[in-house]
Every structure is written in C-alpha cells, then in structure tokens.
N, CA, C and O atoms as a DFTB+ gen file, in Angstrom:
596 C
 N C O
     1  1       0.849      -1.183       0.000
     2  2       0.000       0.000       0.000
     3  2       0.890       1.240       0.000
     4  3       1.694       1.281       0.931
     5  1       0.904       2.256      -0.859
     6  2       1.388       3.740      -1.265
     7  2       0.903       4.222       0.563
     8  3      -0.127       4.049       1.215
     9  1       1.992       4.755       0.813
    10  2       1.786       5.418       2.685
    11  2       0.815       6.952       1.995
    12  3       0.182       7.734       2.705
    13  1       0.910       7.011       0.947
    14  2      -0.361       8.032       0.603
    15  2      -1.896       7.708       1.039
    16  3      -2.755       8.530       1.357
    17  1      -2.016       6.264       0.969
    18  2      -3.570       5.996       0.973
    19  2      -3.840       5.701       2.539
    20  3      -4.853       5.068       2.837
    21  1      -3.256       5.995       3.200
    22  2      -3.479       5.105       4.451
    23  2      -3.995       5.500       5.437
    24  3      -3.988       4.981       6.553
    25  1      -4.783       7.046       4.877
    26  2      -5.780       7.759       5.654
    27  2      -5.784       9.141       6.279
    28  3      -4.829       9.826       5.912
    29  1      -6.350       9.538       6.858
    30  2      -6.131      10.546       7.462
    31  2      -5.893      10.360       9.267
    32  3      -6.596       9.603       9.938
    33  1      -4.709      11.256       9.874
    34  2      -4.227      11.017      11.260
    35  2      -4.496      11.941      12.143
    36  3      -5.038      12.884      11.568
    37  1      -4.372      12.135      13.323
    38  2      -4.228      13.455      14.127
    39  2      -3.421      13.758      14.569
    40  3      -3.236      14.917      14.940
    41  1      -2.123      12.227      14.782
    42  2      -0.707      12.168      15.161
    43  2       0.053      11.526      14.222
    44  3      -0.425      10.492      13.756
    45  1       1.293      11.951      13.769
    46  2       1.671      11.084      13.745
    47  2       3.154      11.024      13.645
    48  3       3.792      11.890      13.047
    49  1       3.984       9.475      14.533
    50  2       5.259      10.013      15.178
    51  2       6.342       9.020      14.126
    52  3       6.019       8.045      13.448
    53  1       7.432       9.530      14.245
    54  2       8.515       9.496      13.436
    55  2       9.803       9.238      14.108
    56  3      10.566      10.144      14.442
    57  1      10.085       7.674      14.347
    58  2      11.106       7.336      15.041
    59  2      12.363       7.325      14.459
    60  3      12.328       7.028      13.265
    61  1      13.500       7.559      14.929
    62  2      14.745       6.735      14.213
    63  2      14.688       7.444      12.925
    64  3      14.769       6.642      11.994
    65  1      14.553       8.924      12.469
    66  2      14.295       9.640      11.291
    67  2      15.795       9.361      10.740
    68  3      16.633       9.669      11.586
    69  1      16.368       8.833       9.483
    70  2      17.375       9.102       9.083
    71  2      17.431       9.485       7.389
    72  3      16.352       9.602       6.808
    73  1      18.319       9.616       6.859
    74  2      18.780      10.193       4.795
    75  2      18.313       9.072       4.433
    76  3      17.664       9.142       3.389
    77  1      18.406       7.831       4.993
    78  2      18.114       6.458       3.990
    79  2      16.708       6.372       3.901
    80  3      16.240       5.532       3.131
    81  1      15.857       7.190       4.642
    82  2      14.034       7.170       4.333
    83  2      14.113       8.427       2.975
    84  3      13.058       9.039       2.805
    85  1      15.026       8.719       2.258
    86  2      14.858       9.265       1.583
    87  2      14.500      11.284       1.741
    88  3      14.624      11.672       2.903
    89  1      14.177      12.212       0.887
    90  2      13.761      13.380       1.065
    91  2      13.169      14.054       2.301
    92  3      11.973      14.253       2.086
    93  1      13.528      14.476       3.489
    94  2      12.962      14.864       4.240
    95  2      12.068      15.716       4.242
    96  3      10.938      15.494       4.677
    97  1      12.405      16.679       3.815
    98  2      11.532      17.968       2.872
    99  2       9.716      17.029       2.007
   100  3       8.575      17.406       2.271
   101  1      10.084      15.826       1.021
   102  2       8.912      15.804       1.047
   103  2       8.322      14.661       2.029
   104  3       7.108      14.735       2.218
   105  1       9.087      13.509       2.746
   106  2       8.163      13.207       3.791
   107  2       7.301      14.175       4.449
   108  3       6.091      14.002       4.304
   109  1       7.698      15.165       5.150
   110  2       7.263      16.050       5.915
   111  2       5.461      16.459       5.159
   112  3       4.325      16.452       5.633
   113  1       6.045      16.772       3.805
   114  2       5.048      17.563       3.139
   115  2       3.510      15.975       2.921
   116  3       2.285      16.008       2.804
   117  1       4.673      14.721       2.979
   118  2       3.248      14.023       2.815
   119  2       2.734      13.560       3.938
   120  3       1.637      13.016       4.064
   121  1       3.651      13.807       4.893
   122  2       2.998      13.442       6.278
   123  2       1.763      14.650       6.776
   124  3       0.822      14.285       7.480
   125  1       1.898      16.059       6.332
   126  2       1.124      17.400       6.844
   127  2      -0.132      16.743       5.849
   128  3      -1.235      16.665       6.390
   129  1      -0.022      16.312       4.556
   130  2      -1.348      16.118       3.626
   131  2      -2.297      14.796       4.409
   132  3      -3.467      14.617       4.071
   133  1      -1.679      13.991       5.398
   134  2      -2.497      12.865       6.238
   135  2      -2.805      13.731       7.557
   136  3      -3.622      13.316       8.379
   137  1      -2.288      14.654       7.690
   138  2      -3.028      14.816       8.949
   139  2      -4.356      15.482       8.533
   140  3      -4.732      16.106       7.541
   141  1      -5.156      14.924      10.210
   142  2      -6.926      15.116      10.025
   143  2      -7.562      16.174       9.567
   144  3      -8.441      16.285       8.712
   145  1      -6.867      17.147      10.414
   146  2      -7.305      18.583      10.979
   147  2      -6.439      19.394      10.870
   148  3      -5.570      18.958      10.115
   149  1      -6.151      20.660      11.349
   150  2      -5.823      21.703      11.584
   151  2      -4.878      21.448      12.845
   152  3      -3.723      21.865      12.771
   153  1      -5.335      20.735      14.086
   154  2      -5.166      20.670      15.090
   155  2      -3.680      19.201      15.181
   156  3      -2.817      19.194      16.058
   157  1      -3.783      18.185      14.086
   158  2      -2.766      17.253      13.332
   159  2      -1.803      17.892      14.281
   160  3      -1.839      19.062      14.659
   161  1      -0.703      16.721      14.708
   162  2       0.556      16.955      14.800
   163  2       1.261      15.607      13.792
   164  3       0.692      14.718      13.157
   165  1       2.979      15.973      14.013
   166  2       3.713      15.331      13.631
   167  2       4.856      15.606      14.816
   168  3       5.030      16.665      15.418
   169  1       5.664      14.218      14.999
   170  2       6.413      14.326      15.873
   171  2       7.482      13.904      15.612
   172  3       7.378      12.701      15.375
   173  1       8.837      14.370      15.490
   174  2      10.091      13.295      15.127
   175  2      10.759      13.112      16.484
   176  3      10.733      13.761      17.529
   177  1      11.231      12.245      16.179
   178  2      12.208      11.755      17.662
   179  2      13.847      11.220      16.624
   180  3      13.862      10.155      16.006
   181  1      14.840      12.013      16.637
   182  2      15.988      11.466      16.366
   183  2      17.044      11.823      16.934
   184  3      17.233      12.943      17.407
   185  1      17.986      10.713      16.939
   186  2      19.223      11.028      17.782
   187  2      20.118      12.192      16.659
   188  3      20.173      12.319      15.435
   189  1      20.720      12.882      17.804
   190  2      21.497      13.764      16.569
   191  2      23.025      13.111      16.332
   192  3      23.737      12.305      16.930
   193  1      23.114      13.898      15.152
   194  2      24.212      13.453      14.509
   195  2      25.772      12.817      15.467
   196  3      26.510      11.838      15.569
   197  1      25.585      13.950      15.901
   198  2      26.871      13.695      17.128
   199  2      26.703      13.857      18.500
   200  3      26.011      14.861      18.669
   201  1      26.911      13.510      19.216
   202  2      28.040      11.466      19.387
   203  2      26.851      10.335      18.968
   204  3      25.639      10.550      18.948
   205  1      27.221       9.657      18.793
   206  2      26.633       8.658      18.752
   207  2      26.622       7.592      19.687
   208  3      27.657       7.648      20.351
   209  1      26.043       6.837      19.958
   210  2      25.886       5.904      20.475
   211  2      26.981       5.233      20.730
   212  3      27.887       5.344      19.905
   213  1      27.193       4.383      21.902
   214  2      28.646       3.459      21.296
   215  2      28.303       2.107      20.260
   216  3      27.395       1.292      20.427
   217  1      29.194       2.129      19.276
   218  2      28.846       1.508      18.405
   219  2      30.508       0.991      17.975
   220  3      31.512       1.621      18.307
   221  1      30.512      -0.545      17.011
   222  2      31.373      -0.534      16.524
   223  2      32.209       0.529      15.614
   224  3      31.614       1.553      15.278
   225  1      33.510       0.346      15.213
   226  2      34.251       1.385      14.553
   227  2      33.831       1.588      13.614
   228  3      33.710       2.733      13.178
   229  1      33.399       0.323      12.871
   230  2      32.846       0.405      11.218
   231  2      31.267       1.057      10.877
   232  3      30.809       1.416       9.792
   233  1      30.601       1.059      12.315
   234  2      29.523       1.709      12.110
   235  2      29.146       2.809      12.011
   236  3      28.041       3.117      11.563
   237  1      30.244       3.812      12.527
   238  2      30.530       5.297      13.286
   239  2      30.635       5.961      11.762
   240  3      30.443       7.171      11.886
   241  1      30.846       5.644      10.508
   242  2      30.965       6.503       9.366
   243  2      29.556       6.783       8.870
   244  3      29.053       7.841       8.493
   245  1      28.892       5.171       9.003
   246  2      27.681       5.388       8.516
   247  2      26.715       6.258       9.675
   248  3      25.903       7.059       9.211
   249  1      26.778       6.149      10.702
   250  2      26.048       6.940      11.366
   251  2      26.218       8.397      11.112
   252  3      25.204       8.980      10.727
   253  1      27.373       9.141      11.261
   254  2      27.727      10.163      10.853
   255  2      26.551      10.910       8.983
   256  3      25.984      11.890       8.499
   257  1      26.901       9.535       8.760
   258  2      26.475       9.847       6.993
   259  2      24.910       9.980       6.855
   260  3      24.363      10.678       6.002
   261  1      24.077       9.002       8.074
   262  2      22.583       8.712       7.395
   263  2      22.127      10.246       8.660
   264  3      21.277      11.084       8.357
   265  1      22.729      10.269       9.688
   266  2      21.812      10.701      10.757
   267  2      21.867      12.566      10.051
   268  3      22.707      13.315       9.552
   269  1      20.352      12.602      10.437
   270  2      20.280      14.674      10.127
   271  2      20.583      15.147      11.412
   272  3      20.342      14.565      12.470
   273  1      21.334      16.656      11.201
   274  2      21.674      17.014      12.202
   275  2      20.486      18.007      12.210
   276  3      19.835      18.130      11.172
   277  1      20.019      19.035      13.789
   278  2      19.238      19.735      14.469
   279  2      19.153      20.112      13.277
   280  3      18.696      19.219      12.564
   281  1      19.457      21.299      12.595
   282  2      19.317      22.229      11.648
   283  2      18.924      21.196      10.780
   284  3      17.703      21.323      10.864
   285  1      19.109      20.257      10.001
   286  2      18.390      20.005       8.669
   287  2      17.416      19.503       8.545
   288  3      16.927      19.243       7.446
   289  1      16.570      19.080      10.331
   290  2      15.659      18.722      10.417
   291  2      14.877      19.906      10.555
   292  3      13.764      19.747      10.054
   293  1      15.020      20.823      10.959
   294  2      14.530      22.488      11.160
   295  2      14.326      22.934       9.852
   296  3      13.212      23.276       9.454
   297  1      15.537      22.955       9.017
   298  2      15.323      23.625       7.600
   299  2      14.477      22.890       6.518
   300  3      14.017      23.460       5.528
   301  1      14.281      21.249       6.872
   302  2      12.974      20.970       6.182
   303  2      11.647      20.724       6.772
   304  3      10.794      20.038       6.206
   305  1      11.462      21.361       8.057
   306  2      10.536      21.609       8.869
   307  2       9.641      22.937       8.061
   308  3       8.446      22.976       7.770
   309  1      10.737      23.983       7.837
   310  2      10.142      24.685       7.322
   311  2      10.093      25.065       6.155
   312  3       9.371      26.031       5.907
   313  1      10.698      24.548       5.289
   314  2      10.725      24.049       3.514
   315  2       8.985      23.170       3.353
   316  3       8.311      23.159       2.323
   317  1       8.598      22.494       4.727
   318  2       7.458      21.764       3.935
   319  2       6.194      22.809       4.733
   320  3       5.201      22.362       5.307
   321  1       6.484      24.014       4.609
   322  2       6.008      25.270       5.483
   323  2       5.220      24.924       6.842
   324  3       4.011      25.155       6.813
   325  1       5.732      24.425       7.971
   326  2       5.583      23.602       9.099
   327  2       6.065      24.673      10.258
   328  3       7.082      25.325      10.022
   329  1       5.539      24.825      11.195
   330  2       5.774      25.473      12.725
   331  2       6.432      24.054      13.262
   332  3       5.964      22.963      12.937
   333  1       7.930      24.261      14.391
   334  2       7.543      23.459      15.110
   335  2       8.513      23.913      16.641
   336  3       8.814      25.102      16.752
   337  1       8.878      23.102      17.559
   338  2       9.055      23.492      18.637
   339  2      10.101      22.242      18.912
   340  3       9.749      21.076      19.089
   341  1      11.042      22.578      18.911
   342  2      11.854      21.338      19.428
   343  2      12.193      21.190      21.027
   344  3      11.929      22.165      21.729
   345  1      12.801      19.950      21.683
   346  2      13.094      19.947      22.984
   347  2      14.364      18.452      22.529
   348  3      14.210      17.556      21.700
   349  1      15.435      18.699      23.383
   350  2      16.205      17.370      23.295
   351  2      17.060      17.805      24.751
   352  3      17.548      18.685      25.461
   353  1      16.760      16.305      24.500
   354  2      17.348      15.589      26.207
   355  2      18.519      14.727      26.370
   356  3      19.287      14.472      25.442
   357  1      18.650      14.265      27.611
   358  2      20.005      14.042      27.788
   359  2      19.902      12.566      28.687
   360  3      19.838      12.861      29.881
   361  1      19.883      11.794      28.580
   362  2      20.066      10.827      29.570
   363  2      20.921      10.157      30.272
   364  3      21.269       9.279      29.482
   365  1      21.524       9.982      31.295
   366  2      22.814       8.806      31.218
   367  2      22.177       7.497      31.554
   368  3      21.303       7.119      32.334
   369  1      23.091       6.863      30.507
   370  2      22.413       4.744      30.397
   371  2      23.942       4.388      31.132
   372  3      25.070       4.818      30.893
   373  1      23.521       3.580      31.949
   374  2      24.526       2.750      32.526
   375  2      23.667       1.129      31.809
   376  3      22.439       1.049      31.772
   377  1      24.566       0.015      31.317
   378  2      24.026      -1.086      30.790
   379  2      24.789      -1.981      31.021
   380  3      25.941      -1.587      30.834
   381  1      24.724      -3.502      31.493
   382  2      26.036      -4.217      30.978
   383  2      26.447      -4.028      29.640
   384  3      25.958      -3.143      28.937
   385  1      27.283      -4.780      29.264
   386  2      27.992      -4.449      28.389
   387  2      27.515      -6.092      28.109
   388  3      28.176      -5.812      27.109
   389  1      27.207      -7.009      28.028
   390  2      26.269      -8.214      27.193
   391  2      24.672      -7.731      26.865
   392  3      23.985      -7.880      25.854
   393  1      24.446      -7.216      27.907
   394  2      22.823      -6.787      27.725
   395  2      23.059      -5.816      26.537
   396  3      22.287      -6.044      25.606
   397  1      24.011      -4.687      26.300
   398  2      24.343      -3.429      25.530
   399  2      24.781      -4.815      24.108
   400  3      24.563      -4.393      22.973
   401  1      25.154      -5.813      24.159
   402  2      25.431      -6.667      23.030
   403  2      24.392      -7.183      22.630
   404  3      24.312      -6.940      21.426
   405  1      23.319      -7.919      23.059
   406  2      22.157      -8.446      22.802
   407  2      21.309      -7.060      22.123
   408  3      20.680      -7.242      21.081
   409  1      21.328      -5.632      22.787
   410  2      21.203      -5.091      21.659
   411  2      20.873      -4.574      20.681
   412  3      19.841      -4.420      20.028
   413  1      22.437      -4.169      20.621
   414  2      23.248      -4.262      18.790
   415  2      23.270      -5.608      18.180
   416  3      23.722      -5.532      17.038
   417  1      22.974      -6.713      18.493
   418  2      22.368      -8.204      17.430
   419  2      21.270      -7.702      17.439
   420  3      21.061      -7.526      16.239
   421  1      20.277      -7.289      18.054
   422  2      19.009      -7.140      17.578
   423  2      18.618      -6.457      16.028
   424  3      17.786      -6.778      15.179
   425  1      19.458      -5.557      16.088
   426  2      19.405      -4.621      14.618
   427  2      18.096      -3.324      14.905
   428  3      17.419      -2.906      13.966
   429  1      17.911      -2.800      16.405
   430  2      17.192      -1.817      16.900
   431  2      17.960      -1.023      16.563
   432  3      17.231      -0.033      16.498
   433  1      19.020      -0.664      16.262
   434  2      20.032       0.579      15.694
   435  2      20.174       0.324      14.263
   436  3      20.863      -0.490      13.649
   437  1      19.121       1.474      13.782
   438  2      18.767       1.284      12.060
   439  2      20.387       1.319      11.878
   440  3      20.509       0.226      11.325
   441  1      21.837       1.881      11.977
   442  2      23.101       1.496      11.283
   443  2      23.237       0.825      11.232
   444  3      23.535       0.364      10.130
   445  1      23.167      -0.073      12.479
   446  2      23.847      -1.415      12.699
   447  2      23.660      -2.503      11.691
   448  3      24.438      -3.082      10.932
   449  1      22.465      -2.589      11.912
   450  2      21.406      -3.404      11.027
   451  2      22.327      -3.131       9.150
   452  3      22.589      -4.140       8.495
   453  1      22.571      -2.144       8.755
   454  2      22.291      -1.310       7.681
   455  2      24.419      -1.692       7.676
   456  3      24.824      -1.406       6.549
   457  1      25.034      -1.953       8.149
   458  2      26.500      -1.939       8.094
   459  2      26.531      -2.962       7.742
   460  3      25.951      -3.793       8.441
   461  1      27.229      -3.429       6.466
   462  2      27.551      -4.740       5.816
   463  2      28.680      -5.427       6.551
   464  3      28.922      -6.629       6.664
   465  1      29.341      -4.313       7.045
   466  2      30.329      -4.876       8.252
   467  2      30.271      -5.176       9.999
   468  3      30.918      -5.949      10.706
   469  1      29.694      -4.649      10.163
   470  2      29.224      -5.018      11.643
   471  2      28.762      -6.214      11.742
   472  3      27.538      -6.294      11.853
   473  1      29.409      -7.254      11.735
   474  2      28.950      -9.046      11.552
   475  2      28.632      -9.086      13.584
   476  3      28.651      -8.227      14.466
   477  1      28.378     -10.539      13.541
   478  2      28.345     -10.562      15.192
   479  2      29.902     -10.971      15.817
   480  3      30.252     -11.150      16.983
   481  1      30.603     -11.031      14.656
   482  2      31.689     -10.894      15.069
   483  2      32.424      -9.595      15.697
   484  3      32.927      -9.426      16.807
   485  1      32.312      -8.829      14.689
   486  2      32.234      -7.497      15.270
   487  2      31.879      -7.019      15.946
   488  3      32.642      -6.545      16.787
   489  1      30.244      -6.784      16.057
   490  2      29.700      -6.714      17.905
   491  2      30.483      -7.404      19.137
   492  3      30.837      -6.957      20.227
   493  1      30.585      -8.399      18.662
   494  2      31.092      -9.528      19.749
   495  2      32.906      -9.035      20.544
   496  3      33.492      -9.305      21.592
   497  1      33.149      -8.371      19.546
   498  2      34.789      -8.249      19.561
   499  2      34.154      -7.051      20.067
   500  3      33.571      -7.333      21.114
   501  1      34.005      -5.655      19.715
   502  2      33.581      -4.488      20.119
   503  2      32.967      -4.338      21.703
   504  3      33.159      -3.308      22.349
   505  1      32.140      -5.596      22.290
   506  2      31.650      -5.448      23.098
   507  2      32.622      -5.810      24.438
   508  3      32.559      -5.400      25.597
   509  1      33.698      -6.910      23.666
   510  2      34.550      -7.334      24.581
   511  2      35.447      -6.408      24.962
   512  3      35.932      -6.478      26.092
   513  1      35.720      -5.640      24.294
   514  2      36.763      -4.399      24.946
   515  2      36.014      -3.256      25.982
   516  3      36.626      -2.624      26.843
   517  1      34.489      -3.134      25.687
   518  2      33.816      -2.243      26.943
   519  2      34.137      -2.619      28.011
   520  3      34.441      -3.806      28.127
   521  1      34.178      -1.805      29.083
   522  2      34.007      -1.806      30.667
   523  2      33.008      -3.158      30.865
   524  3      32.289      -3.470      29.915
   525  1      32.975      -3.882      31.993
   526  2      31.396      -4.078      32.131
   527  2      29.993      -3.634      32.246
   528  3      28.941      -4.158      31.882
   529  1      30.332      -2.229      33.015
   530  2      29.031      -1.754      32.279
   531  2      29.782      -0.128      31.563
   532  3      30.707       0.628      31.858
   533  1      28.374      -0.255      30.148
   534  2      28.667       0.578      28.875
   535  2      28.000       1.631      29.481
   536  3      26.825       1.404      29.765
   537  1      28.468       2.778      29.765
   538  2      28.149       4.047      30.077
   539  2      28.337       5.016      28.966
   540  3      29.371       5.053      28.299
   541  1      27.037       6.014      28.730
   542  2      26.940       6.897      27.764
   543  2      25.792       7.902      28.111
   544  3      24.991       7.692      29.022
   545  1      25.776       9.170      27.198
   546  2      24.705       9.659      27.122
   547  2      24.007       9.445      25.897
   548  3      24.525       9.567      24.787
   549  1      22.266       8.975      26.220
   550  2      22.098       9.092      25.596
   551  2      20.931      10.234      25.003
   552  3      19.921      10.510      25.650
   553  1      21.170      10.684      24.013
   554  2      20.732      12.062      23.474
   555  2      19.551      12.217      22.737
   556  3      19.813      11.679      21.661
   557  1      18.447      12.624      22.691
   558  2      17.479      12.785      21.954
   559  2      16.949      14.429      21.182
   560  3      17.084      15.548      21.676
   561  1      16.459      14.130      20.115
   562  2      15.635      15.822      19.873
   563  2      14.145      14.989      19.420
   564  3      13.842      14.008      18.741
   565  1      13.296      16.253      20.418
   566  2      12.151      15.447      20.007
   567  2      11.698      16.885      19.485
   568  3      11.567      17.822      20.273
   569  1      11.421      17.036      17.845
   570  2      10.294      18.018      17.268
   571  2       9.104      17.829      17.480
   572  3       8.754      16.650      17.545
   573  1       8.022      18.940      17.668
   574  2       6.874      19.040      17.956
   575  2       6.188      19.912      16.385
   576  3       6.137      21.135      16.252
   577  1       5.746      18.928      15.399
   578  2       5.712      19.908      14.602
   579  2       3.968      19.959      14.138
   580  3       3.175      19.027      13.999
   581  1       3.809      21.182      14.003
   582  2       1.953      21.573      13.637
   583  2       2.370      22.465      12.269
   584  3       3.439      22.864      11.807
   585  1       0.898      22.570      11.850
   586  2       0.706      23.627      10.884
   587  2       0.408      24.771      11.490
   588  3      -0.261      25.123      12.462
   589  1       1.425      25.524      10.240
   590  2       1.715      26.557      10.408
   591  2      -0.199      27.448      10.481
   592  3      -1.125      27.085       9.755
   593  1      -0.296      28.578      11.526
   594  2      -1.439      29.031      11.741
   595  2      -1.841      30.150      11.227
   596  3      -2.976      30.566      11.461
C-alpha cells in the first residue's frame, strides 16, 4: 500500500528519522497532507548526529552519513512550510555491556542493522573491549511539529 492511501491522522510520530528514508523535505510535506485537521501533529524523535551511540568502529561513518543534524531537520521543517518546537534531552544509560550486546544483534540501531560490516563478530569483539558496564549519554531531539497558523 502507497503510505499516501493510508488515511487521514491526528498524530503522527517518526522514530529513528534518518537520509536512507529518503527526502525529508517531502516526507514532511506528505505526512502534513495525512493529517486530520488543523489541530494534526507530527512528531520526530531522532538522535542527533553527534556522538553517537557506542557503536562498533565500522559503524561510526555510517552513522555520521545517514543521521540529520538539528538544523536540517529544522530547515525541512520549514521548507514543507511547518511550525515546530523542538526539545532534546540528555540521559545517562549505565548497561552491561552483554545486555548493551544483545542489543546491537538485535538490529534496533537502524546502522547497525544497515553496516555490511558489523557481523556478530564485530559486535562480539567491540563489546569485549567495553568496561562491564557501557556508560553513555544518551541524546534525543524530540520536534513538535503543527501547521503553520
């Protein structure tokens, strides 16, 4: 099914936004044409560009490459003529460092998944050099985006 036909929304949220979903500028514009009302939101949630996550070595280029940074999610916020309101946060994850491996096998980190090189060998080796537990921040921007009024 064309994500054109799939109705009209009042929300609707946008995880894990990265370049490999293609044009941001016109997602945006076909996501504003599904919403219900006036009153419609759209929400993105993505990690920004930098730092990343801890991740293998081989993954760290592609992350760099797919992830949008603050501004280019802003500048096609308002290219698809969109109001919005951002907020990003900060967390610290303390994890083991097997639990933090189980994971990166999962393929919940659209790179990971997406790295022809990151085998479970690689995880496996990568994970063995962490601390026991993998400490990081982890970082979010969450846009709040409406039509413009």
């Amino acid at each position: 099914m064309d994500i054109g036909q799939a109705g009209k929304f009042d929300l609707i949220l946008l995880l894990e936004v990265s370049k490999k979903a293609g044009d941001l500028d016109k997602l945006l514009i076909m996501c504003k044409e599904m919403l219900s009302n006036e009153d419609g939101k759209i929400v993105i949630m993505a990690r920004p560009k930098s730092p990343s996550p801890p991740l293998p070595e081989c993954c760290r280029p592609i992350w760099r490459e797919l992830s949008y940074t603050r501004d280019e999610i802003l500048a096609a916020i308002n290219n698809a003529e969109l109001q919005s309101t951002c907020v990003s946060s900060s967390v610290p994850v303390s994890i083991g460092k097997f639990d933090w491996e189980a994971i990166l096998y999962t393929g919940n980190i659209t790179v990971v998944k997406m790295c022809p090189k990151c085998t479970e060998q690689e995880i496996a080796k990568f994970c063995k050099s962490q601390s026991p537990q993998v400490a990081f921040e982890e970082k979010l921007n969450v846009f709040l985006i409406r039509l413009k009024s």
